[in-house]
Each structure stands twice: as structure tokens, then as C-alpha cells.
C-alpha positions in Angstrom: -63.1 -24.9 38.0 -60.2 -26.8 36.7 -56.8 -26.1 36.9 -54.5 -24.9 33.8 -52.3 -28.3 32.7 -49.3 -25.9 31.4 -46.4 -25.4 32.0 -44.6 -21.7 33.3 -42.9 -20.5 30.4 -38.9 -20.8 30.4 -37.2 -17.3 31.1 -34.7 -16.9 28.8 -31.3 -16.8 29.5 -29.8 -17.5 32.9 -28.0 -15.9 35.8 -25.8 -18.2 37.5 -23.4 -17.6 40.8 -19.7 -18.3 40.3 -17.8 -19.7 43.5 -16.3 -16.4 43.7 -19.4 -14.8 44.6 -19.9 -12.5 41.0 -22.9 -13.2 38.8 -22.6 -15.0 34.7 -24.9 -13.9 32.8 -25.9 -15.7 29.8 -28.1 -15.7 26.9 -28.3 -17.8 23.9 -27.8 -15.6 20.8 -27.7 -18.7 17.9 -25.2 -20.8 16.1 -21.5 -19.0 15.3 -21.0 -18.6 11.6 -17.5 -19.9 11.6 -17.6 -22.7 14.4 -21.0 -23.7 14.1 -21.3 -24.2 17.2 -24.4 -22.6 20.1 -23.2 -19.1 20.7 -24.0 -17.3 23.7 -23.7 -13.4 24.9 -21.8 -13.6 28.5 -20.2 -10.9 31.0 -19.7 -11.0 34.1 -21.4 -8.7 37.2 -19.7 -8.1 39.9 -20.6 -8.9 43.4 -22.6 -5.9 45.5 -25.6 -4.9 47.3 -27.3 -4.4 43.8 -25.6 -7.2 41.7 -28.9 -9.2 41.0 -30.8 -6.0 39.7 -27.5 -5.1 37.3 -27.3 -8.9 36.0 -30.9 -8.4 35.7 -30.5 -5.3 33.8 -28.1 -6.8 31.4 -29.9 -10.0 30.7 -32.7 -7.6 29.4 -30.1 -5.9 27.3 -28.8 -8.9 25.6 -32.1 -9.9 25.2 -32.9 -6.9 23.2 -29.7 -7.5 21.0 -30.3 -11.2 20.4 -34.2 -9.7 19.7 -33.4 -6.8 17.2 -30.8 -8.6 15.4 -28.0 -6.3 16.9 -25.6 -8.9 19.2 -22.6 -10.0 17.6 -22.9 -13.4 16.3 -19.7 -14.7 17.1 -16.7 -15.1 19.0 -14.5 -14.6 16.2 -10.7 -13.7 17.1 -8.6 -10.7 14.8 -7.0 -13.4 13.3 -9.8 -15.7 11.7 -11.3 -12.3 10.7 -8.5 -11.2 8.9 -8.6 -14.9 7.0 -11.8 -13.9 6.6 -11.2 -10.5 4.7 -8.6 -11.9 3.0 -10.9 -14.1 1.0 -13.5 -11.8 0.4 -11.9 -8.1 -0.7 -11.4 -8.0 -4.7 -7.8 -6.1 -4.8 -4.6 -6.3 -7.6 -2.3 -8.8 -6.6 0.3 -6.4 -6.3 -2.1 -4.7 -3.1 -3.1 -7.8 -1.4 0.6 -8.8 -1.6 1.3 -5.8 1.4 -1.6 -7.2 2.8 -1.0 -10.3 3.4 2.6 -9.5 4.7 1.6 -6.4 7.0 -1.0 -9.1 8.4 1.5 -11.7 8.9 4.0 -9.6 10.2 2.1 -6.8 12.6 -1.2 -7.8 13.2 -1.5 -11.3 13.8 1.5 -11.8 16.1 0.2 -8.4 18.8 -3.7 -8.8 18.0 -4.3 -12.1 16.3 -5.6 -13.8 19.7 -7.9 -11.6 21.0 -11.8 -11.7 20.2 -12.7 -8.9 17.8 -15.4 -7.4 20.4 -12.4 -6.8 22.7 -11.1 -4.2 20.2 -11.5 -1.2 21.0 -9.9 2.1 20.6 -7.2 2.3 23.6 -6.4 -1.1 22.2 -5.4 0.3 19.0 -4.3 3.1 20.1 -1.1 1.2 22.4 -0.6 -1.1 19.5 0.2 2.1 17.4 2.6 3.2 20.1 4.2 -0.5 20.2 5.0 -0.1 16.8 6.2 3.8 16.8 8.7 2.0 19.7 9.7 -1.2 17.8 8.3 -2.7 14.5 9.6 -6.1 16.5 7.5 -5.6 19.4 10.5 -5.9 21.8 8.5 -4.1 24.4 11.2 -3.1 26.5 12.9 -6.5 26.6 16.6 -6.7 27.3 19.5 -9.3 26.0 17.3 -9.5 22.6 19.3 -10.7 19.6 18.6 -9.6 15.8 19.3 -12.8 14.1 20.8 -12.7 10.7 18.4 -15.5 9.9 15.0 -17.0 10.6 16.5 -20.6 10.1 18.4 -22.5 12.7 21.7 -21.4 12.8 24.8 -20.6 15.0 24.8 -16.8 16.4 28.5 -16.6 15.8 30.6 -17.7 12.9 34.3 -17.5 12.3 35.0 -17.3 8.5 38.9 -18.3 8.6 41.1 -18.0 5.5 43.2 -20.9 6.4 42.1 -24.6 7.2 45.2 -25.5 9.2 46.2 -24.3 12.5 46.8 -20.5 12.6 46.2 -17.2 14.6 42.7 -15.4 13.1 44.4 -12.2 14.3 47.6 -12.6 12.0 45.6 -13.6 9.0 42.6 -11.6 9.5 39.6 -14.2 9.8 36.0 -12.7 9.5 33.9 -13.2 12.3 30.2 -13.2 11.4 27.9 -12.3 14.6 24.5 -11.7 15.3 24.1 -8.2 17.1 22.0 -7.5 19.9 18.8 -5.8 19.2 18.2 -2.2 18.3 14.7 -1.1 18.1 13.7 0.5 14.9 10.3 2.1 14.9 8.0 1.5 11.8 7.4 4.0 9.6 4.1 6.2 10.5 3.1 5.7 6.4 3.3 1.8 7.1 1.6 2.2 10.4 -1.0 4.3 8.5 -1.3 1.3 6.1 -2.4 -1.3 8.5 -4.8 1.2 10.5 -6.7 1.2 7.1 -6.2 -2.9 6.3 -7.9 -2.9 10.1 -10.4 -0.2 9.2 -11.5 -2.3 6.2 -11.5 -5.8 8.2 -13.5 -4.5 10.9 -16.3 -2.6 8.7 -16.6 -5.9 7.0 -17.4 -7.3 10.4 -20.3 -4.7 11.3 -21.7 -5.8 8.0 -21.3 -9.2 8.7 -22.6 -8.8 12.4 -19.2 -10.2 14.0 -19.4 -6.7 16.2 -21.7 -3.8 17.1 -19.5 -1.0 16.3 -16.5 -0.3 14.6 -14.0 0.5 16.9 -11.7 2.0 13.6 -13.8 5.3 13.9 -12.3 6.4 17.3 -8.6 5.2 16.5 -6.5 7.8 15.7 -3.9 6.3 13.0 -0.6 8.9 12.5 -0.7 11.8 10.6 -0.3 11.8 6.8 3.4 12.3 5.9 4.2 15.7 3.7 4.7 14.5 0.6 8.2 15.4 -0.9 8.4 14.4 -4.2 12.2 14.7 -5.4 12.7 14.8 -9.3 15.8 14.7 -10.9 17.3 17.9 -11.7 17.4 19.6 -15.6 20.9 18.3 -15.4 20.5 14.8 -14.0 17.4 14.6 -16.6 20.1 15.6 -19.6 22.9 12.9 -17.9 20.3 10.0 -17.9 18.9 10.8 -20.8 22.7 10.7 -23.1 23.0 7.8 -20.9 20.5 6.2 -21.6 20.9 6.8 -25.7 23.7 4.4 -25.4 21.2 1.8 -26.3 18.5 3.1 -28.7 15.8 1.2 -27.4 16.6 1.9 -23.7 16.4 4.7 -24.4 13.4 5.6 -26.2 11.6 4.1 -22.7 13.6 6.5 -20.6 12.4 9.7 -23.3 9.2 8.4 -23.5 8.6 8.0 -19.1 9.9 11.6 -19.1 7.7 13.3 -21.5 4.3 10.9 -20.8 4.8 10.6 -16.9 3.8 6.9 -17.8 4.1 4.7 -14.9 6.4 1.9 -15.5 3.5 -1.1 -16.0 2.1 1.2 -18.5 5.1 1.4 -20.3 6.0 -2.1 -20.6 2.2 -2.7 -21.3 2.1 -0.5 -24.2 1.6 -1.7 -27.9 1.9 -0.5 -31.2 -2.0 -0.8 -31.6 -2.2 1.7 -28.9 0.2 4.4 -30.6 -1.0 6.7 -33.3 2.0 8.6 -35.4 -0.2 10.2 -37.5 -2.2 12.6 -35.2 0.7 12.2 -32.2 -1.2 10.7 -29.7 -0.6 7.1 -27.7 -3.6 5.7 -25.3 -2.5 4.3 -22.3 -5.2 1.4 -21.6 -3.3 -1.5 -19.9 -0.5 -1.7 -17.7 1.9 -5.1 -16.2 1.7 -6.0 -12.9 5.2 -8.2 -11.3 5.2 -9.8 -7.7 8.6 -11.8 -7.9 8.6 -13.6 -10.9 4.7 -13.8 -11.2 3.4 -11.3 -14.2 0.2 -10.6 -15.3 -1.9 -7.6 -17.5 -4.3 -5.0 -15.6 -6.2 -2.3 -15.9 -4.5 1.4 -15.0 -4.2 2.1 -11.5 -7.4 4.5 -12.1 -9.2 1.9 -13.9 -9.3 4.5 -17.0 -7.7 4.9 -20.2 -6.1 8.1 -21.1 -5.3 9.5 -24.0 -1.8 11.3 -24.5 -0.7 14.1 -27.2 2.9 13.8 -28.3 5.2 16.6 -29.1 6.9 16.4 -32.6 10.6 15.8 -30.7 8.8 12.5 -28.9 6.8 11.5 -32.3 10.2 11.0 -34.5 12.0 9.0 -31.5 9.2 6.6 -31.9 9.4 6.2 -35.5 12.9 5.6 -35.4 11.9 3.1 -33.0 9.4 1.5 -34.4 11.9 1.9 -37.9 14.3 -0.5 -36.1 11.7 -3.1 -34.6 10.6 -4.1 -38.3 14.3 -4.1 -39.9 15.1 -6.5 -36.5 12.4 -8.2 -37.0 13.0 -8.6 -41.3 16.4 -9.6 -40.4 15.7 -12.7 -39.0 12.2 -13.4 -41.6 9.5 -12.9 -39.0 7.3 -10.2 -38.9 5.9 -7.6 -36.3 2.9 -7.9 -35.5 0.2 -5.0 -35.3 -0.2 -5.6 -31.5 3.2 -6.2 -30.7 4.5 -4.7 -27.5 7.0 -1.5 -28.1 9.3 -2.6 -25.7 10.2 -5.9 -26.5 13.1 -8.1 -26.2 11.5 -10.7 -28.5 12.0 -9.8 -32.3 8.6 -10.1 -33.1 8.0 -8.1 -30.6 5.3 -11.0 -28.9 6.6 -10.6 -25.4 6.8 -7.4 -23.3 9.8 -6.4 -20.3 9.2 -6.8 -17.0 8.9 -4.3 -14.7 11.3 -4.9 -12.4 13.5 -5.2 -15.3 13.2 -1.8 -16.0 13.6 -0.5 -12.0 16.6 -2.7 -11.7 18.4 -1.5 -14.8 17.2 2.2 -14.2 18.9 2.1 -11.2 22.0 0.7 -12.4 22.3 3.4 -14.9 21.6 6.1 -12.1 24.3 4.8 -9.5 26.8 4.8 -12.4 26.2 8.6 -12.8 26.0 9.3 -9.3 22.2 10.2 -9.1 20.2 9.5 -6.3 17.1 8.6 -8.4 14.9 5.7 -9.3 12.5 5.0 -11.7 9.4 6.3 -11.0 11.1 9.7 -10.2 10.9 10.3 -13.8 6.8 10.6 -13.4 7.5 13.7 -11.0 10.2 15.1 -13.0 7.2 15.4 -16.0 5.2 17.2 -13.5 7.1 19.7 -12.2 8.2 20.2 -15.7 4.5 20.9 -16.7 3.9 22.9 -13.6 6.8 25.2 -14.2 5.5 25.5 -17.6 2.3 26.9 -16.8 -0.1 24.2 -17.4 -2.8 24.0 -15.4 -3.2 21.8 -12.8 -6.1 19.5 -14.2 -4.3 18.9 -17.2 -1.6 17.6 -15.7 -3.6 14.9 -13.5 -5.3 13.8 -16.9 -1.7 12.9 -18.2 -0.2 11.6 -15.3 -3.5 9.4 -14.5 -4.7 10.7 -11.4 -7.8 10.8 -9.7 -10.2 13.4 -7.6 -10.1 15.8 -10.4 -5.9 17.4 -9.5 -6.5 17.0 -5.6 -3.9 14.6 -5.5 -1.7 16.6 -7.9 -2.0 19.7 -6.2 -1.3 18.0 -2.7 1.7 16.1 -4.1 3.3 19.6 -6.4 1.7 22.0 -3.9 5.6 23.4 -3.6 5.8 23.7 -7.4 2.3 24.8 -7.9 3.5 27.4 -5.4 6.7 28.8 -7.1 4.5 29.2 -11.0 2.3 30.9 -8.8 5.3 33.5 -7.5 6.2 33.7 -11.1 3.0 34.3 -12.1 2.6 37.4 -9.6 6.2 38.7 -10.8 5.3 38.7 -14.7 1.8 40.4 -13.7 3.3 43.5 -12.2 5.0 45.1 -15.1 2.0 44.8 -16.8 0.0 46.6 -14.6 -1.2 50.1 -15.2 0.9 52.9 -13.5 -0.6 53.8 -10.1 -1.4 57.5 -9.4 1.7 58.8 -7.4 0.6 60.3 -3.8 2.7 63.5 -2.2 2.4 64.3 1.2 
């Protein structure tokens, strides 16, 4: 009978003894998506009586990954998956801008060089405490200096008032110095941030097969802060508002955020085409995003348009308004347009304010009246308004444009919601039939 000619077949992957005695395993699992290069599944055994069964055992394991399609498929670090995310999520600029710096600034500098299947969750979890103890990840670390600057530079300047020879002392020369480091934690509602920028990366990467399991769903990220909105007071809504007056068209904005809750994009998004005198309503469909001096149009932050009714009071300051756009614009023979923007510092009303214009002068106006305050405080001060009012709680999310139906209106205004309700209890008792009275 004759012999078989072939050949044994090849076991797949190998075991192989390091000169320290422990046992590599290794088992070809196909070609890395980002290096393109031969990708293999390795760890090490340890040496013992049984070492050759347990390499054995996890040879078959990695076999069974690289078989069912479950082995990672690369050896990816944190920070080329985060260059990775970066180009694939579909954000606003104005999102991936935090992004990109919380990245930059946290993440790549404490986890950027280690492999993303190192990552697990008493990894996260110390990077969370590093950044409770320092945002600069001092770790502990003495004679640390907080430079003034990130560019080369001398630590310690003497500013002297005199260029000739003279005593500092005498003449009172300012000495510029960097200090030594203080630690200043970060912020549990920035911390909370980047948990969720990781949370997003790394489901991106079980999709993607760059890891088995997402290590995000055993991290515990910080607790949610209590949110404590702080609107101005009847009074500091009265001041700002005269204030404001001083300039008609300034203030017309500042009426119109108050009794809208209008977020400030929408505002300086709004046109003429979207406001309707006759039945007192304005649709809020676009809004202005600003990074720096970058400005583009967007949808609302919900992604829906909203339709607002107008009281009578609001509906005449607009026609004034609107009465003084077209005699500014007739004065100088050019006309405004149907679609021009109602806040406009362009005659023809053709261009719209930016945004940050309108926080930076808000704020000027506030500090000159002594009122802590800033712009977007005027979106809570229509709220609590409403709430104190009476109106119920869904109606007020449809004005002020949030989602999940008033959950996030209740959460935020739970302490208002709380004092109608108290109200709402007193004015119910007098109305109450007389109870039976009891002797003893």
C-alpha cells in the first residue's frame, strides 16, 4: 500500500519560550486597519507546572476570536482612535470645538499612548481621580511652576519705571513672576464631559472591532451637578430692561430674549420673513453659530422649529422696530428687504450681529448696574416667570425649545415648579368645603 505524499497540516499559531522562562503566545488575527501591517493576538503565560496546558488553552481561545470574527483587529493607541472619531462623528462646530480641546488637553497627554485594549475600567477610573486632584496632572510633584505663558520666556520680570540707574523700592518697579503651582481640580461637569467624548470613541471602536468590549459601561463618570439656574431678579429684569431702552434697538433684543426665552443664535438668526404682526406670532427656525471670529447659520439646538405667540405689549415694540428699520433704511435710498435680519447693524438690514457681540455687550451693560448676570440668564428668567405664572410645564419646554417632552424643564425649574405647587395647595384650601367639626 503506498504511502500518503502530504504534508501534516500547519497548527496555527505558535507558542514560543522567552529566555525568561514564560511562554508567547501568538496567533495571526489579519492585517491592522490603520498600519496595514500583519496583526497578531499575543499575551504572555507565565512559567509553572501547568504553563504549557494554559498557553495551550489560550491559543484555542484566540483561535476562536480570530474564528468568529470577535478579536480586536488592531493595536490601535487612545490617541489615533480619538483621530479617528474625530473624523467620523457629524457634530456643530461649536460641539466639536470642546472636543477637540478636551482631547488635546486631558486625554491625549494621560491616555493617548496606551493601546485601547489596555483600557479598562480601574484605568478610567484613576484618570478621573487624577483630574478631581489636578486638571494639570501634577501628580504629586513638587517645585512645579505655573507659567504665565506657553512660549519661551523668562520666569521673572522686572517692569522698572525708570531706564537710568535707580532703587525699584523707591520708585515702585513691578515685578512680574511666575508662581509655583497650585493644583486646581477640574470641574466634575467637565470631567463628566470627557467620560462621554470617551464613551462615544470607544463604542465607535466595538463597532469598528478595535476592542471586544466597551470598557465605558463599568466607568463610573461623577455625579450630575444640581442644576441651579440663577435668573435675574423682578428688579434686575426692570434695571436692564430701562437700561437697555437707552438704545431702541438694543433694546428691543433684550425685551424680546425676556418674553421669548430665545437663545441668543436664534435671536441674531431671526428675520423679518419669520415674524408675523398680524396674528402675533414669530417662528424660530434658524439660529448663528460663532467660534472666534468664524460664523455660520444652523439649525436650533433641537433641530425643530417652534412657533411663538406674542403678547400685545411685545407685538407694538416690534413694530416700532421694524417702523425705524425702513425710515433707516429710506434715509439713505436703500430698501429693506423682506428677509432681512431684525437685528441688524447694516441698513438694509443684509447682515445679522454676532453672537458674541451680543454676550460681550450684555455683560457690559450688567456690570455697569451691578448685576451678576449674563446673557443667557434672561432664558431662565422667562421660565420662572412662566412657572410662577401657572403655566404648565410642557408649554413652557415648547417655548423655550427643549426636548424629552419638559423632563429637562422640570429637572432644571424643579425649585420653581416646587414653590407654584405650594401656592397652588394654599389657594386650594379656602376653597375647600368646611369639614364636619369633631367634639370629644
Amino acid at each position: 500500500m503506498a504511502s500518503s505524499t502530504k504534508r501534516p497540516r500547519r497548527a496555527r499559531g505558535s507558542i514560543d519560550t522567552l529566555p525568561s522562562g514564560a511562554l508567547r503566545v501568538r496567533v495571526y488575527a489579519g492585517i491592522d486597519p490603520l498600519t496595514q501591517r500583519r496583526h497578531y493576538l499575543t499575551e504572555i503565560v507565565q512559567p509553572g507546572p501547568r504553563a504549557q496546558a494554559r498557553a495551550e488553552q489560550v491559543r484555542t481561545r484566540f483561535l476562536g476570536q480570530v474564528d468568529e470574527q470577535r478579536n480586536p483587529r488592531t493595536r490601535a493607541t487612545v490617541s489615533q482612535l480619538m483621530d479617528r472619531y474625530l473624523e467620523v462623528i457629524d457634530v456643530e462646530p461649536s460641539t466639536l470645538a470642546p472636543y477637540v480641546r478636551y482631547i488635546n488637553r486631558y486625554i491625549r497627554p494621560q491616555l493617548g499612548a496606551l493601546r485601547v485594549g489596555r483600557v479598562d475600567a480601574e484605568v478610567l477610573d484613576s484618570f478621573y481621580g487624577r483630574l478631581r486632584a489636578c486638571r494639570d496632572d501634577c501628580r504629586g510633584a513638587k517645585h512645579l511652576v505655573d507659567h504665565r505663558t506657553a512660549l519661551e520666556h523668562h520666569c521673572r520680570v522686572v517692569k522698572h519705571r525708570r531706564r537710568s540707574e535707580h532703587d525699584c523700592g523707591e520708585l515702585g518697579c513691578r515685578f512680574i513672576e511666575c508662581p509655583p503651582h497650585t493644583c486646581k481640580p477640574l470641574a466634575a461637569a467637565t470631567i463628566r464631559q470627557i467620560h462621554w467624548i470617551l464613551s462615544g470613541a470607544f463604542g465607535r471602536a466595538v463597532r469598528w472591532r478595535w476592542v471586544n468590549q466597551n470598557p465605558m459601561e463599568h466607568a463610573e463618570p461623577p455625579a450630575a451637578p444640581t442644576p441651579n439656574p440663577q435668573p435675574p431678579s423682578a428688579d434686575e429684569a426692570a434695571r436692564l430692561v430701562n437700561e437697555a431702552w437707552k438704545d431702541p434697538a438694543w433694546g428691543t433684543l433684550v425685551w424680546l430674549a425676556m418674553t421669548t426665552g430665545a437663545r441668543r443664535g436664534e435671536l441674531c438668526g431671526l428675520r423679518w420673513s419669520m415674524v408675523d404682526l398680524a396674528s402675533a406670532t414669530i417662528v424660530l427656525r434658524k439660529s448663528r453659530g460663532q467660534i472666534s471670529a468664524k460664523q455660520w447659520e444652523k439649525d436650533t439646538k433641537t433641530h425643530q422649529q417652534r412657533r411663538l405667540a406674542l403678547d400685545a405689549e411685545t407685538v407694538a415694540v416690534l413694530e416700532e422696530h421694524l417702523a425705524r428699520c425702513r425710515a433707516h433704511a429710506e434715509s439713505i435710498g436703500v430698501a429693506l428687504e423682506p428677509d432681512a435680519f431684525v437685528f441688524s447693524l447694516a441698513p438694509d438690514g443684509s447682515t445679522h450681529i454676532a453672537p458674541d457681540t451680543v454676550t460681550q455687550r450684555y455683560s457690559r451693560m450688567a456690570n455697569r448696574l451691578g448685576i451678576p448676570t449674563h446673557v443667557h440668564a434672561l432664558r431662565h428668567y422667562s421660565a420662572t416667570e412662566l412657572v410662577s405664572a401657572g403655566v404648565d410645564i410642557r408649554t413652557i419646554a415648547g417655548r423655550l425649545g427643549h426636548a424629552g417632552g419638559g423632563a429637562t424643564t422640570l429637572r432644571v425649574y424643579a425649585a420653581w415648579v416646587s414653590e407654584a405647587d405650594q401656592r397652588a395647595a394654599a389657594a386650594l384650601g379656602p376653597r375647600m368645603p368646611k369639614r364636619p367639626r369633631t367634639t370629644r
